[in-house]
N, CA, C and O of each residue as an XYZ file, in Angstrom:
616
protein
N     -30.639     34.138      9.455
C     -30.511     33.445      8.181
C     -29.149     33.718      7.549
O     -28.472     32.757      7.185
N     -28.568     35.341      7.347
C     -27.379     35.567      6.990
C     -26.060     34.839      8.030
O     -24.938     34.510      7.645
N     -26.566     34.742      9.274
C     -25.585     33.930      9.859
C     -25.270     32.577      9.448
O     -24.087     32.267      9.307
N     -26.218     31.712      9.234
C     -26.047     29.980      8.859
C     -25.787     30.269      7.637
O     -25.030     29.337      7.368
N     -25.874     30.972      6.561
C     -25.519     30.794      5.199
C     -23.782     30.883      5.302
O     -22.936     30.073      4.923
N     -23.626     32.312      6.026
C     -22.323     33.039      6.109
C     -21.819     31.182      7.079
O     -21.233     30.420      6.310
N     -21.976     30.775      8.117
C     -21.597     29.988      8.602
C     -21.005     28.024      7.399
O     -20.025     27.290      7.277
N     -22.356     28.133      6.896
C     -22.297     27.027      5.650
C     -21.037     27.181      4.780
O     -20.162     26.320      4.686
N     -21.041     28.702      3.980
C     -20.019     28.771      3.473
C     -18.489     29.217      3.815
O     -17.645     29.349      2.929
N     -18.105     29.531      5.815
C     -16.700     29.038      5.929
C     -16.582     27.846      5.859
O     -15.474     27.504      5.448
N     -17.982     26.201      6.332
C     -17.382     24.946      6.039
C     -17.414     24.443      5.093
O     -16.975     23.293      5.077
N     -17.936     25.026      3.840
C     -17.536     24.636      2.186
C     -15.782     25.530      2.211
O     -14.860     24.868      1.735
N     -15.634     26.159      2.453
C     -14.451     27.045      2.458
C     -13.309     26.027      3.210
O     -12.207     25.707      2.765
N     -13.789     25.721      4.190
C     -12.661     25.143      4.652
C     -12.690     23.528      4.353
O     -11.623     22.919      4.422
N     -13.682     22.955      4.080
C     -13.171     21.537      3.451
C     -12.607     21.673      1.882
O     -11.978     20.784      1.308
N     -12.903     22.753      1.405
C     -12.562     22.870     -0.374
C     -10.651     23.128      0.410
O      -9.867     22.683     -0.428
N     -10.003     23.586      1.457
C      -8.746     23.960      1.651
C      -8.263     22.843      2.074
O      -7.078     22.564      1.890
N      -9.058     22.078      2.670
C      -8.539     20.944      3.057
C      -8.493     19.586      2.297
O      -7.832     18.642      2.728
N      -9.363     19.511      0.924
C      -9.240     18.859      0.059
C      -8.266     19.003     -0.641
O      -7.740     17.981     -1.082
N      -7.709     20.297     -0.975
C      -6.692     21.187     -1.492
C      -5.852     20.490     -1.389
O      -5.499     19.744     -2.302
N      -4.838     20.585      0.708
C      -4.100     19.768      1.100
C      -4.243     18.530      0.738
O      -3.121     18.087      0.495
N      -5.323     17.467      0.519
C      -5.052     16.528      0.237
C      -4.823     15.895     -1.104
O      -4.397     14.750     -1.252
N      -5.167     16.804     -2.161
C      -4.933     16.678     -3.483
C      -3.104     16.857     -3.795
O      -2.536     16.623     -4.862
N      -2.560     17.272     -2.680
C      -1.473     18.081     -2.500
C      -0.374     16.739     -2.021
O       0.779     16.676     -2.448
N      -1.018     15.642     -1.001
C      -0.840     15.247     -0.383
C      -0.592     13.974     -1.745
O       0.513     13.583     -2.121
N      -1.870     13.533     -2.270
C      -1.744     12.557     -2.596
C      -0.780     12.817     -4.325
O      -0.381     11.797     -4.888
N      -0.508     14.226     -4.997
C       0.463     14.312     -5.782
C       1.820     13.605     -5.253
O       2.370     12.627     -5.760
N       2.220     14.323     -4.130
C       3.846     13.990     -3.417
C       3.478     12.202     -3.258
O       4.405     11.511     -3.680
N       2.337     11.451     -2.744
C       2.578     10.436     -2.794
C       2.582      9.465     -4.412
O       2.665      8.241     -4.305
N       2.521      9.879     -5.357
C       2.521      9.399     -6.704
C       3.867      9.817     -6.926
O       4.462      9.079     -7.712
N       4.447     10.649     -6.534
C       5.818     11.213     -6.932
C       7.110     10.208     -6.583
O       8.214     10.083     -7.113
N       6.251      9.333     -5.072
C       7.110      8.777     -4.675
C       6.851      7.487     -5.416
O       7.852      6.879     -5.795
N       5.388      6.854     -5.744
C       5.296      5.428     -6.205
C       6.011      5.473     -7.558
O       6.008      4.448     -8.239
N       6.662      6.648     -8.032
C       7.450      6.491     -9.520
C       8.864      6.012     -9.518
O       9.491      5.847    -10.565
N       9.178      5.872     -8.765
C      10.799      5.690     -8.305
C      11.224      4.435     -7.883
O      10.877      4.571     -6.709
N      11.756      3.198     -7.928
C      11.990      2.271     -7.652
C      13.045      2.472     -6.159
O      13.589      3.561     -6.342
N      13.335      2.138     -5.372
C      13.839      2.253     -3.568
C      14.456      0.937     -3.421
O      13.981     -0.111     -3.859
N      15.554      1.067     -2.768
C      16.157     -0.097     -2.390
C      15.419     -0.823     -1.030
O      14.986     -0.065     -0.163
N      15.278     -2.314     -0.850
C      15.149     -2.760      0.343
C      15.622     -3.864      0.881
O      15.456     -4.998      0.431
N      16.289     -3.533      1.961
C      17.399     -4.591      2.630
C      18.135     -4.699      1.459
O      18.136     -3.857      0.561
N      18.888     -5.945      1.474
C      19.876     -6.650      0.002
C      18.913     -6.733     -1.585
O      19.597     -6.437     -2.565
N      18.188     -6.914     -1.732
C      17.865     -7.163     -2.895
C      17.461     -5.713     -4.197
O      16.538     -5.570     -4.999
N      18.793     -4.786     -3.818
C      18.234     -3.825     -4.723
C      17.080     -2.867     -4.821
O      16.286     -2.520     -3.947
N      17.177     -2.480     -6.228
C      15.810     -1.767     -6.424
C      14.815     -2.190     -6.687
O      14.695     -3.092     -7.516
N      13.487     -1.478     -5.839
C      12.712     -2.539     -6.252
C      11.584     -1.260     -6.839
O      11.783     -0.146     -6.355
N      10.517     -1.389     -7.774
C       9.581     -0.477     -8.616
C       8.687     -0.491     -6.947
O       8.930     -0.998     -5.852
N       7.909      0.108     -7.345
C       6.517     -0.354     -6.087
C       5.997     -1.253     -6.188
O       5.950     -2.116     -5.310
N       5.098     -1.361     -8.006
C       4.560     -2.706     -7.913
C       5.152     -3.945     -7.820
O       4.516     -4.984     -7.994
N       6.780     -3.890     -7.456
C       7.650     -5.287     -7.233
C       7.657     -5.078     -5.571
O       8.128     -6.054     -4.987
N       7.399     -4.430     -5.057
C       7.752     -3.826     -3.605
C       5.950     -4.720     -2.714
O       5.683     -5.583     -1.877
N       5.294     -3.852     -3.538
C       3.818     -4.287     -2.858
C       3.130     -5.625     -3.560
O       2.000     -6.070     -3.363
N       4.077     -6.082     -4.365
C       3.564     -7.554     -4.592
C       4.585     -8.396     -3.175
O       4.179     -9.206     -2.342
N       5.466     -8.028     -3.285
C       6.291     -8.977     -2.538
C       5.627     -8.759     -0.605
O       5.681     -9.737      0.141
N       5.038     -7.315     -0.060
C       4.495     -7.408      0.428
C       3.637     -8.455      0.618
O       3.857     -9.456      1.301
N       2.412     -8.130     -0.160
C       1.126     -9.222     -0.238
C       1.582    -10.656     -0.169
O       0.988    -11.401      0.610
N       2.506    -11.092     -0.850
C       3.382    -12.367     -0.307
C       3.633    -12.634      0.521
O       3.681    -13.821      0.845
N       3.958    -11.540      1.392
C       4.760    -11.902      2.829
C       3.779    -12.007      3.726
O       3.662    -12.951      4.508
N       3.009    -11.010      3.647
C       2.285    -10.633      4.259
C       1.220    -11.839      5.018
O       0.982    -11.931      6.222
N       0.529    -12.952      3.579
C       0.316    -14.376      3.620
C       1.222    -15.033      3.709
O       1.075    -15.935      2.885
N       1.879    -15.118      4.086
C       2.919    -15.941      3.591
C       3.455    -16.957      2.690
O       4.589    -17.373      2.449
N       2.161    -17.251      2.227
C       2.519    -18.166      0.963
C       0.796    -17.835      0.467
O      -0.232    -17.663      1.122
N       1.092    -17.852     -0.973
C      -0.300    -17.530     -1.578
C      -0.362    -17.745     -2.605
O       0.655    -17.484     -3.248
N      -1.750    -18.431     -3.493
C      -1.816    -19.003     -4.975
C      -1.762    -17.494     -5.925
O      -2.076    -16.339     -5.638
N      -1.340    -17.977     -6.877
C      -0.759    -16.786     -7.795
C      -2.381    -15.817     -7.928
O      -2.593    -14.619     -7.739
N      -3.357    -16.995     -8.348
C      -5.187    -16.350     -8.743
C      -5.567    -15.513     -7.106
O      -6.202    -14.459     -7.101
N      -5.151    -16.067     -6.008
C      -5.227    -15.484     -5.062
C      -4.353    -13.824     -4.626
O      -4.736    -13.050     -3.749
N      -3.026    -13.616     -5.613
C      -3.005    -12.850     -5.366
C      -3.027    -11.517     -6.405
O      -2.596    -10.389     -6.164
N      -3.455    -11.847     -7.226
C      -4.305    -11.099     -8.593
C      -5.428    -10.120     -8.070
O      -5.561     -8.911     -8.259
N      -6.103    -10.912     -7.439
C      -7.236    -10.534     -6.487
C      -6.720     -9.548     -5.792
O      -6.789     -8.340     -6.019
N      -6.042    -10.278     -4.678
C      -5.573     -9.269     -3.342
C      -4.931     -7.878     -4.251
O      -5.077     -6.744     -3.795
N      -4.316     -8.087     -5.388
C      -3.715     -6.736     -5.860
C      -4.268     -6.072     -7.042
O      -3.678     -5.379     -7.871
N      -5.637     -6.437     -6.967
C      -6.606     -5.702     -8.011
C      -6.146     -6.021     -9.592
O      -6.577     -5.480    -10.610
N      -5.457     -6.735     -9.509
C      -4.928     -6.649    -11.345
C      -5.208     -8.216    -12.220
O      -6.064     -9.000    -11.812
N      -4.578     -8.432    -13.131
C      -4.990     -9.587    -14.118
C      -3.767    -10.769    -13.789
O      -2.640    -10.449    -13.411
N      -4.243    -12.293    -14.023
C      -3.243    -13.063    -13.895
C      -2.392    -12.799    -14.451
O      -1.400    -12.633    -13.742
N      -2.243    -12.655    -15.487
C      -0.747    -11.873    -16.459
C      -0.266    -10.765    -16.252
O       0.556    -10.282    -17.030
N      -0.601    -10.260    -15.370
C       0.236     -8.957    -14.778
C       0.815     -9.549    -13.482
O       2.013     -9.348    -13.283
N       0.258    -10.108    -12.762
C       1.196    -11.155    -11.835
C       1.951    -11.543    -11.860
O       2.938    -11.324    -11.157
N       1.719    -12.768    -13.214
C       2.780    -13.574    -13.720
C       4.043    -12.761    -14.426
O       5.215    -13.039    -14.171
N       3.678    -11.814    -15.265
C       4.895    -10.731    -15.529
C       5.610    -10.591    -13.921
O       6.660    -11.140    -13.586
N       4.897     -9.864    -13.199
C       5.694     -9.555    -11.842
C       6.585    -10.752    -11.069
O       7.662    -10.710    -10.475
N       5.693    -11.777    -11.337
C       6.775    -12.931    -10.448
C       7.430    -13.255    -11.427
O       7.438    -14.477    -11.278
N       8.017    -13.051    -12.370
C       8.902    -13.686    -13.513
C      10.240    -12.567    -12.976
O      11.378    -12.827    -12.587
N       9.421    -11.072    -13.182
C      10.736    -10.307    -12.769
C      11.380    -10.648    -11.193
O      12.558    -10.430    -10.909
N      10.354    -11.232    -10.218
C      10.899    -11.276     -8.906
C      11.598    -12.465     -8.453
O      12.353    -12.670     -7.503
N      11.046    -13.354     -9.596
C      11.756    -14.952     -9.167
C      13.603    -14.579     -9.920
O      14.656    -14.859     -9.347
N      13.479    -13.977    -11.144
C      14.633    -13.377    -11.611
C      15.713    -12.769    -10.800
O      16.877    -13.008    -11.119
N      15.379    -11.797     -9.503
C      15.548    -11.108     -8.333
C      16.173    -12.238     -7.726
O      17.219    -12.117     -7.090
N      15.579    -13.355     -7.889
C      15.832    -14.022     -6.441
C      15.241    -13.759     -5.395
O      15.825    -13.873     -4.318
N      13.902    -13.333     -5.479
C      12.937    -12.927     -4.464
C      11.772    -13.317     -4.107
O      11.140    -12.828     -3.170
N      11.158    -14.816     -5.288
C      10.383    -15.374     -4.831
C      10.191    -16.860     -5.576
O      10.696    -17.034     -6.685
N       9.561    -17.746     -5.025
C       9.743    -18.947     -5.415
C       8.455    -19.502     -5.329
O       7.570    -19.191     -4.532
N       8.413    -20.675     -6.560
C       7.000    -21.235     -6.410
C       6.856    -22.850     -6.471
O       7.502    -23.656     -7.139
N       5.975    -23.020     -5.708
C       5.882    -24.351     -5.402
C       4.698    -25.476     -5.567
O       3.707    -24.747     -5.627
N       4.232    -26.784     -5.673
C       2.899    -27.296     -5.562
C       2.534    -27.010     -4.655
O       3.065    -27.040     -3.545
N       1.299    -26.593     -5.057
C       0.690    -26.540     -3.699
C       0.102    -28.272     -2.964
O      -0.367    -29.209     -3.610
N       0.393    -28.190     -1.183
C      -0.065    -30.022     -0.710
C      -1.524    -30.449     -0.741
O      -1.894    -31.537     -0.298
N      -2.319    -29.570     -1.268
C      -3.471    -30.151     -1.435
C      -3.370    -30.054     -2.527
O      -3.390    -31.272     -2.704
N      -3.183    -29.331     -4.363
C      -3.867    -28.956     -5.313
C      -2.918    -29.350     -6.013
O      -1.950    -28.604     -5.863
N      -2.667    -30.457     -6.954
C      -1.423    -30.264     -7.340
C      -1.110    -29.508     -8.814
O      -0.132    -29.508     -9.561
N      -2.521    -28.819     -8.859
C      -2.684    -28.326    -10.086
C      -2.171    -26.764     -9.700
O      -1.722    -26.002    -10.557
N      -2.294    -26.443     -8.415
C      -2.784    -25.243     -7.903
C      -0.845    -24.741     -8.076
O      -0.051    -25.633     -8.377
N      -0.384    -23.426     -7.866
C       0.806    -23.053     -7.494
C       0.846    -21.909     -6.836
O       0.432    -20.786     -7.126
N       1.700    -22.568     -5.401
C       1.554    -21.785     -4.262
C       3.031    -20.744     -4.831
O       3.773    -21.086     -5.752
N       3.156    -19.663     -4.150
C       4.292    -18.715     -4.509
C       4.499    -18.076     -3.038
O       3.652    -17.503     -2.353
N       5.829    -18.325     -2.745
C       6.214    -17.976     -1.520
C       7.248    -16.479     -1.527
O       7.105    -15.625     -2.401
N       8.059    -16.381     -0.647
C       9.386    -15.534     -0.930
C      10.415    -16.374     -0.111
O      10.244    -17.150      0.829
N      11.791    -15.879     -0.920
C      13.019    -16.808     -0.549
C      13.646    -16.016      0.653
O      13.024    -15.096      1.184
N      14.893    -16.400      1.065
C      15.190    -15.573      2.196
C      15.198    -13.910      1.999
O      14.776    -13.049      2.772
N      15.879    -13.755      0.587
C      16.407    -12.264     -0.495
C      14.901    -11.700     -0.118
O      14.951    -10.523      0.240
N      13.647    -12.235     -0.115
C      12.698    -11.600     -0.839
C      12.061    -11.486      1.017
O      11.398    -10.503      1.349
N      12.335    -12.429      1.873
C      11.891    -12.268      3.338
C      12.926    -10.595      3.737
O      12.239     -9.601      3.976
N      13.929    -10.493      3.760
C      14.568     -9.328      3.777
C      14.177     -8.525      3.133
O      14.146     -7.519      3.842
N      13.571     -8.130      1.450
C      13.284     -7.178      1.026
C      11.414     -6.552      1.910
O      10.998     -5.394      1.937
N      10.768     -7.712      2.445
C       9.741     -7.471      3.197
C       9.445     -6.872      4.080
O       8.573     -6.008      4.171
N      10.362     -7.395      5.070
C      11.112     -6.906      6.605
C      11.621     -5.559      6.353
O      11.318     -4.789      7.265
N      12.360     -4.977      5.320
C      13.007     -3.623      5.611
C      11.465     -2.854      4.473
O      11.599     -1.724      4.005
N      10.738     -3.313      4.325
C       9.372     -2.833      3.395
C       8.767     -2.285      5.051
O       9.065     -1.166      5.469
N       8.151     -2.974      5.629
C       7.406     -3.184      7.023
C       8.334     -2.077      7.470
O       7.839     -1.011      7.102
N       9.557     -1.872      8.160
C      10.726     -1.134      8.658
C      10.160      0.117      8.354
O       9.764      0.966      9.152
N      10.159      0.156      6.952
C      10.125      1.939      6.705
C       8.582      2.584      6.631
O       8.286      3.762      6.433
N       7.649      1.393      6.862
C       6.417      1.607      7.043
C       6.172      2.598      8.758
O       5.772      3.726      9.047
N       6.789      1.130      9.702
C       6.602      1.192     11.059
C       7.503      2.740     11.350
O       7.141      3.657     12.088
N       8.433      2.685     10.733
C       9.199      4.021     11.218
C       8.506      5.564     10.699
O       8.510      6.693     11.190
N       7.884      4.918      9.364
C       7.100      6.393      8.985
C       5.685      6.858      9.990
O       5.270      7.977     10.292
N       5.149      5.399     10.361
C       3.990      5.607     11.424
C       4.610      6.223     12.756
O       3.952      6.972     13.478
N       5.711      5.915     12.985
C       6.229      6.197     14.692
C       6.202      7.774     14.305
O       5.371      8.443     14.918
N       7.187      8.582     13.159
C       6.985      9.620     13.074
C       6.040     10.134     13.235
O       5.852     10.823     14.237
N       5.035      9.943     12.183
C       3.805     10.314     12.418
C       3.062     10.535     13.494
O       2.306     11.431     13.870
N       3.434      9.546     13.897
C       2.476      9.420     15.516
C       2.813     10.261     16.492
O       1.890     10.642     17.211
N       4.657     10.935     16.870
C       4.851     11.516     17.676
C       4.378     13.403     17.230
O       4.396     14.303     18.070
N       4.014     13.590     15.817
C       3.897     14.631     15.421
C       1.999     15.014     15.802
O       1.370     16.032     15.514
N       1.580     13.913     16.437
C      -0.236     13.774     16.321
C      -0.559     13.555     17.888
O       0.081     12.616     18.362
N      -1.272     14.110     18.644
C      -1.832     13.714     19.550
C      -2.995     12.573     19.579
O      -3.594     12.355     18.525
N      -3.238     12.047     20.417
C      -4.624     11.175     20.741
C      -5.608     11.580     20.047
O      -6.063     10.975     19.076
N      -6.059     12.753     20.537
C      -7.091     13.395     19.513
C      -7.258     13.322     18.137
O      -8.173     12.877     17.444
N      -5.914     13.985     17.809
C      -5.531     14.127     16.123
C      -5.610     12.842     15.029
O      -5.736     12.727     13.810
N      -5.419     11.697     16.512
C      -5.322     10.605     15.551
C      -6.748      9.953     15.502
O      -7.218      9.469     14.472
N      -7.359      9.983     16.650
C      -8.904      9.667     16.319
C      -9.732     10.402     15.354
O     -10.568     10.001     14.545
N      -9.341     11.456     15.606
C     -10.202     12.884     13.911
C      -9.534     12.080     12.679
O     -10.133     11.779     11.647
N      -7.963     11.739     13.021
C      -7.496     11.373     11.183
C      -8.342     10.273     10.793
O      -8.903     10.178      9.701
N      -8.427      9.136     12.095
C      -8.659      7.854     11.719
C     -10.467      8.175     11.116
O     -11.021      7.799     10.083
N     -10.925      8.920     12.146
C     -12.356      9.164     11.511
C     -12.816      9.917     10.259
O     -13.958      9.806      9.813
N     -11.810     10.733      9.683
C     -12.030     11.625      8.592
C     -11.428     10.839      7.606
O     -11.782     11.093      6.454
N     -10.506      9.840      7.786
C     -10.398      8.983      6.012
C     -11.421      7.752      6.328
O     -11.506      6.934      5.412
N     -12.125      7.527      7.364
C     -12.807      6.248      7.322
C     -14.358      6.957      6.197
O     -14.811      6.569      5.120
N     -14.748      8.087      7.111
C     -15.680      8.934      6.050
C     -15.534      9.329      4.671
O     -16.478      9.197      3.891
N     -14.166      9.915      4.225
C     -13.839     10.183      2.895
C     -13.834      8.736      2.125
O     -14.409      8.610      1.044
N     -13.171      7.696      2.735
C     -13.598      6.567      1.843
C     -14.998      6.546      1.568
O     -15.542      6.737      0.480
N     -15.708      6.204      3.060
C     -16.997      6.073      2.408
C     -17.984      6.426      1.606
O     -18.989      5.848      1.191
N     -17.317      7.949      1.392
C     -17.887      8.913      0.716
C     -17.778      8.786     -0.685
O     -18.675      9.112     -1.462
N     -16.309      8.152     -1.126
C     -15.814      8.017     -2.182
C     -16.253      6.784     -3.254
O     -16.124      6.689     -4.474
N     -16.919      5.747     -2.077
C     -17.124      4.249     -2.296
C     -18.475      4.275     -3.049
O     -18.877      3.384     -3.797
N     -19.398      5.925     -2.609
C     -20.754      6.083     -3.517
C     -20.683      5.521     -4.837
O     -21.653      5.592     -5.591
């Protein structure tokens, strides 16, 4: 009995250290979403000008209500954002060919380059990553945030 208790509490012990690390983990990543980063030609960009223009690209063309949604926030926080990005020279909006009520919002070439070097420093942070992780390591990571989400999603 003193064994499984003593046993229970090194794995409360060691997920409370490893939550630790990740509380640790996800400070340094807020540290970084505060800072606006250059990409390709078009300057600095905030994050939320960075990961809207993503979600743009990403569809490649997408109704403004459509991407409110995709980025969890309100039409007027959108529309603020594409006002600053069309300003940029980074994105453009158009009728949409079926809706002519509807308005599709694309990105211009400025804003296809700020995408492309977005993706760039993504793919290059994964390659790192990846050579620092074995096979293994990466099936445990992929399985231990698929669980912590789910855990979180209660």
């Amino acid at each position: 009995m003193d064994k499984k208790i003593s046993q229970q509490s090194n794995h409360i012990h060691r997920i409370k250290t490893g939550s630790h690390h990740l509380g640790r983990l996800i400070m340094q990543l807020q540290r970084l979403e505060r800072h606006p980063r250059n990409f390709g030609d078009a300057g600095p960009l905030t994050p939320s000008e960075i990961h809207t223009i993503d979600a743009i690209g990403y569809e490649g063309g997408i109704l403004m209500s459509e991407l409110a949604s995709r980025l969890g926030v309100t039409k007027g926080a959108v529309t603020q954002l594409f006002s600053r990005l069309e300003a940029k020279e980074l994105v453009k909006r158009s009728l949409h060919p079926d809706d002519s009520r509807a308005v599709l919002i694309s990105l211009t070439e400025k804003g296809k380059s700020a995408y492309q070097a977005h993706e760039d420093v993504h793919l290059n942070f994964y390659k790192e990553l990846s050579a620092q992780l074995d096979e293994e390591e990466i099936r445990i990571f992929e399985k231990c945030i698929q669980k912590l989400n789910e855990f979180m999603q209660k």
